[in-house]
N, C-alpha and C positions, 0 to 999 in steps of 0.2 A: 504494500500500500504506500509507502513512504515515497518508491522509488517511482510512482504513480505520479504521487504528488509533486515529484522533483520535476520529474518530465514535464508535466503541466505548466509548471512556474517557469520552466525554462521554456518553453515553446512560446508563453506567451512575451516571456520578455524578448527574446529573438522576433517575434512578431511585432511588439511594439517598437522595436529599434529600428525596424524596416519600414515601420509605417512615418515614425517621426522620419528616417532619412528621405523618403521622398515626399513629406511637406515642404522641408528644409530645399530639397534639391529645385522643386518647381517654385519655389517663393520666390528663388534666385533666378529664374530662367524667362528670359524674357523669349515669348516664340511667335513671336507678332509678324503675319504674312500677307500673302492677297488672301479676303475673306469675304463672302456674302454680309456679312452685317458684324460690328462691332458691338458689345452686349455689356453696359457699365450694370455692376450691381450695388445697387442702392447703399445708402446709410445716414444718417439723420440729417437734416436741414432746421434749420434753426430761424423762425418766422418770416418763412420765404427764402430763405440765404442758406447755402449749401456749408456744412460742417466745415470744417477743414481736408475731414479725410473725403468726404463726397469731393469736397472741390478737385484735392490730386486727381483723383479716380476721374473727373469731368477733363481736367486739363490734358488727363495723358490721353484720352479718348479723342477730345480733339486735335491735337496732336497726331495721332494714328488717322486721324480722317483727312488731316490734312496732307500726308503721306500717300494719299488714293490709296491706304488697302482694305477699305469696302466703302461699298457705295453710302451706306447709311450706319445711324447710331442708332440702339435702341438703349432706353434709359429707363429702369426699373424702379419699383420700392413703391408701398402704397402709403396710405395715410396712419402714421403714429398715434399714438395715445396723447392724445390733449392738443393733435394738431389739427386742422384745420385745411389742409393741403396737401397733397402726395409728395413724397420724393422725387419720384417722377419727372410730376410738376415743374417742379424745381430746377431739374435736373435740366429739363427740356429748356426751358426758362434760359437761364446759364448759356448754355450750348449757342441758343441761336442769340444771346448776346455777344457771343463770341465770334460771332460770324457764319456758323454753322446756317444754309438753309432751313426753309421751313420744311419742303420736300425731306430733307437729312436724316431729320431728327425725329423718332417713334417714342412715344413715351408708354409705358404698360405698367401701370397701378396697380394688377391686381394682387400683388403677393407681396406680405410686409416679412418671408423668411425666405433662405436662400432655393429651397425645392420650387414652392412656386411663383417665385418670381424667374426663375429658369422654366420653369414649364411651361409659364406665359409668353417670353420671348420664342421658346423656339417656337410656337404653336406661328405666331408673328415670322420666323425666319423661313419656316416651311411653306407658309402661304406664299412666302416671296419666290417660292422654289428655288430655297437656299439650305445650306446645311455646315456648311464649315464657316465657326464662327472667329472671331478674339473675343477671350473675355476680359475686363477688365477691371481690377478690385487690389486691395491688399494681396502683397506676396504669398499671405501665410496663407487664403482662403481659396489660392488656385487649385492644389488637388482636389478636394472636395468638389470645387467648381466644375471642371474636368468628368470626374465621375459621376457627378448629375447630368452636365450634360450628355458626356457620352450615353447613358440611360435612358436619354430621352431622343435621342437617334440624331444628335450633331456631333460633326468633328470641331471638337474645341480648340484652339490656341490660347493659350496665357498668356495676360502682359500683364507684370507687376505696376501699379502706381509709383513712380518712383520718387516721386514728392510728397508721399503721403506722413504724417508725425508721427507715425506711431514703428517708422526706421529711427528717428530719434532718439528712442527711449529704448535700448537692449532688453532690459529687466520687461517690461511691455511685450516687446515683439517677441520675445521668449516664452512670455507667457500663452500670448494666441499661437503661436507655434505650437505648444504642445497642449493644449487644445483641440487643434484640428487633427496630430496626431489620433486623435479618440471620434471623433468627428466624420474623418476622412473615410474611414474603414465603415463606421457604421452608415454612412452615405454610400456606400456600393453593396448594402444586404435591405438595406429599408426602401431606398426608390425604387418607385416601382416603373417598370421600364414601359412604352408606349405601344 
């Protein structure tokens, strides 16, 4: 029984060292290519005005667009607790102040968590008769991103925000790293594929 339990404990820490090294690895990999639609995932906006970390997440996206590698931006995140207005919104907002067309820019409110607010853009990318995205968010939350979408029948690319604050702070960024370690794994047994 002992030697059971040894194996167990060892399997799973073997298994979580693999899971945290490819959080670690795609946090850091930027794989930004030609794409049917670029996919920012949401995160708080603060009375109409995009957080800090939304804004990175806004700016690298325009950035990439401005790059031609996809035609359009789609901008997620719905309405918060005691807000008044989507992310989205927001997001969309932002974008075509930045010069972004109105054509460009797709905004999709309906999912305030990472599943469906992915499940809503692709439903958005496929209609376009599209399927290879970029997605665009914190480093740490790319795998996870990755294997929702891959579940939901797109080819993903990651691009890290690379302005976002929360590189600033190690002790922070370490934290949601290992995080999504736990995260990641349970997003490729929970989503349900289409």
């Amino acid at each position: 029984m002992r030697r059971f339990v040894v194996t167990v404990v060892v399997c799973c820490a073997v298994a979580w060292v693999a899971s945290f090294s490819a959080v670690v690895r795609a946090a850091h990999h930027d794989a930004a290519a030609p794409a049917d639609a670029i996919i920012v995932l949401g995160a708080a906006q603060y009375n109409g005005h995009p957080s800090p970390v939304l804004k990175a997440r806004l700016d690298h996206a325009a950035a990439l667009y401005a790059r031609h590698l996809a035609p359009v931006v789609i901008v997620t995140g719905g309405v918060g607790a005691r807000d008044s207005v989507s992310e989205a919104a927001v997001s969309r907002r932002y974008l075509r102040e930045r010069g972004l067309p109105d054509s460009a820019v797709i905004a999709e409110a309906t999912g305030n968590t990472t599943e469906p607010s992915l499940r809503a853009a692709a439903t958005v990318v496929k209609a376009r008769g599209g399927r290879r995205v970029i997605l665009v968010s914190d480093g740490f939350h790319l795998l996870r991103l990755a294997i929702v979408a891959r579940r939901l029948g797109l080819t993903p690319l990651g691009s890290p925000a690379p302005g976002s604050p929360i590189l600033s702070n190690r002790r922070r960024e370490l934290g949601y790293l290992l995080a999504e370690s736990f995260k990641a794994p349970a997003a490729y047994v929970l989503t349900q594929t289409r």
